[in-house]
C-alpha positions in Angstrom: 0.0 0.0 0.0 2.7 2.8 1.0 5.4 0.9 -1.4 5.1 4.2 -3.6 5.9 6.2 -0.8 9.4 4.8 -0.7 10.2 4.8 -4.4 14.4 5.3 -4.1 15.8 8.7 -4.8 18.1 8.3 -7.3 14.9 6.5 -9.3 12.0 9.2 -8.9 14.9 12.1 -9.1 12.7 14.0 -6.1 14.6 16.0 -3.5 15.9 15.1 -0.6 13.3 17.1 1.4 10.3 15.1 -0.7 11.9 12.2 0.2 11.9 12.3 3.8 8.5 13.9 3.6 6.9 10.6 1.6 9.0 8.6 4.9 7.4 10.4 7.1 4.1 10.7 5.7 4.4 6.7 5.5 4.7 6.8 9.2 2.0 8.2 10.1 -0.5 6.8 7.4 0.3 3.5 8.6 -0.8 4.6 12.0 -3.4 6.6 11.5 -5.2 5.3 8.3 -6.5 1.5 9.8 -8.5 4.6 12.8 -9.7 6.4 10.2 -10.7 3.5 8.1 -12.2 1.8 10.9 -14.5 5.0 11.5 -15.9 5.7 8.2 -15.0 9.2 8.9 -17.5 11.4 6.2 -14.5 13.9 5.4 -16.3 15.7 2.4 -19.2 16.7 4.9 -16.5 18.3 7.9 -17.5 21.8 8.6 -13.9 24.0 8.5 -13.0 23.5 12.2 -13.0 20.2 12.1 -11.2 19.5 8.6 -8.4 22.1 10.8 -8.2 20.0 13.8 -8.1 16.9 11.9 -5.3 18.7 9.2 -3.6 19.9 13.0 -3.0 16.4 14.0 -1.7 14.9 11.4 1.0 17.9 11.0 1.4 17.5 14.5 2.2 13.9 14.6 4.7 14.5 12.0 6.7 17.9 13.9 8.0 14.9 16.3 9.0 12.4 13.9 11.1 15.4 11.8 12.7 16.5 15.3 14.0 13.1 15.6 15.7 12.9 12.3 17.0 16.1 12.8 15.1 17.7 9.7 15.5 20.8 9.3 13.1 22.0 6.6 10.1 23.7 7.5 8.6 22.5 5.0 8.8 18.7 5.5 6.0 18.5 8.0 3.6 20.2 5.9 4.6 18.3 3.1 4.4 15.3 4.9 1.0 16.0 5.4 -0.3 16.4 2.6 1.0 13.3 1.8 -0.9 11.7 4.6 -4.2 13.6 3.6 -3.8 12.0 0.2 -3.4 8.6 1.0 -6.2 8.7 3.6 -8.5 10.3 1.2 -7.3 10.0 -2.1 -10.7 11.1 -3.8 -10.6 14.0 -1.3 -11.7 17.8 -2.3 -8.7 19.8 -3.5 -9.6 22.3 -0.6 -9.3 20.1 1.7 -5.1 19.5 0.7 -5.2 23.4 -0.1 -6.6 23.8 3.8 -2.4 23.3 4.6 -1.6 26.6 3.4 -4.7 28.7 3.7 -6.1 30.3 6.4 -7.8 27.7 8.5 -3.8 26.7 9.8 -4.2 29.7 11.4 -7.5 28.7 13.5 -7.8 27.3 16.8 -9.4 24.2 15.9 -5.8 23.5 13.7 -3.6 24.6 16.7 -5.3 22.2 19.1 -5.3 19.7 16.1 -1.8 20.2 16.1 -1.1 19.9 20.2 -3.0 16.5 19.4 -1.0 14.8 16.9 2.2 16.1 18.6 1.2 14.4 22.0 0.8 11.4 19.9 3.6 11.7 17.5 5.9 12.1 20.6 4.6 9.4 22.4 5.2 7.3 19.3 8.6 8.9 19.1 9.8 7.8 22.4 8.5 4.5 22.8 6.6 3.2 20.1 3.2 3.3 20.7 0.3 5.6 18.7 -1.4 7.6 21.5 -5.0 8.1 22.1 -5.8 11.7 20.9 -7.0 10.9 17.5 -9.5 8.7 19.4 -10.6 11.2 21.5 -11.0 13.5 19.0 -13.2 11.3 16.9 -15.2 10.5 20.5 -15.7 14.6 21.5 -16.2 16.3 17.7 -16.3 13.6 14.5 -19.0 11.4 16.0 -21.3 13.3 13.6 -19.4 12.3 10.4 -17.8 9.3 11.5 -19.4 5.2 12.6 -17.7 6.2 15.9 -18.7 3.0 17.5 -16.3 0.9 15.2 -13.3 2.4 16.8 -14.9 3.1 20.4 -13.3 -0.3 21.4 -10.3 1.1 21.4 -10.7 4.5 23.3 -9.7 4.6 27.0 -12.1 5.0 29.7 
């Protein structure tokens, strides 16, 4: 599934910074995609604030995963996920890719979004395991667009 993600360098010509960004984004699609998946999550209804906390995390699970491999290219994280974004939802609207740049990643919703994934993303980071703040976001604000109850197994107590 993510084997184009790690096409070799020297083959696809890309940059380096591409490069780490598809490794990255590979990451974090393999641990975030079978949660997503599992919740049927309705991303072409999301209202704004919730397509930015949902853009938030996944940037923010990739800002720990870049500090660990020392990357120093702002870019890389955002990159990264839009990378994610498209391999979660590869039939998804072109805004909501665009939503990276424009001006919902200056909302609230994105900057708690982002405080999510990074909790996660560091907790992955240091030992291994994928957090719980993607399902709690899905439990408190996506129950609306999302089967909730296939993934509630799995949220803590």
């Amino acid at each position: 599934m993510f084997q184009r993600l790690y096409e070799v360098h020297e083959v696809t010509q890309e940059t380096k910074a591409l490069a780490t960004a598809r490794k990255i984004a590979a990451i974090v699609a393999s641990l975030v995609l079978p949660t997503i998946a599992r919740s049927e999550l309705a991303y072409s209804a999301l209202p704004d604030a919730l397509e930015a906390k949902l853009v938030g995390y996944l940037k923010g699970f990739c800002l720990p995963i870049c500090a660990a491999w020392q990357v120093d290219d702002a870019d890389v994280p955002t990159a990264a996920t839009g990378l994610v974004i498209t391999l979660m939802f590869p039939d998804s609207p072109a805004s909501f890719s665009a939503s990276i740049d424009g001006l919902i990643a200056g909302s609230e919703a994105f900057r708690i979004g982002v405080d999510a994934g990074r909790r996660d993303g560091e907790l992955y980071r240091t030992t291994g395991r994928k957090g719980t703040a993607l399902l709690q976001i899905l439990a408190n604000d996506f129950r609306g667009f999302c089967d909730y109850s296939k993934v509630a197994a799995d949220a803590p107590a």
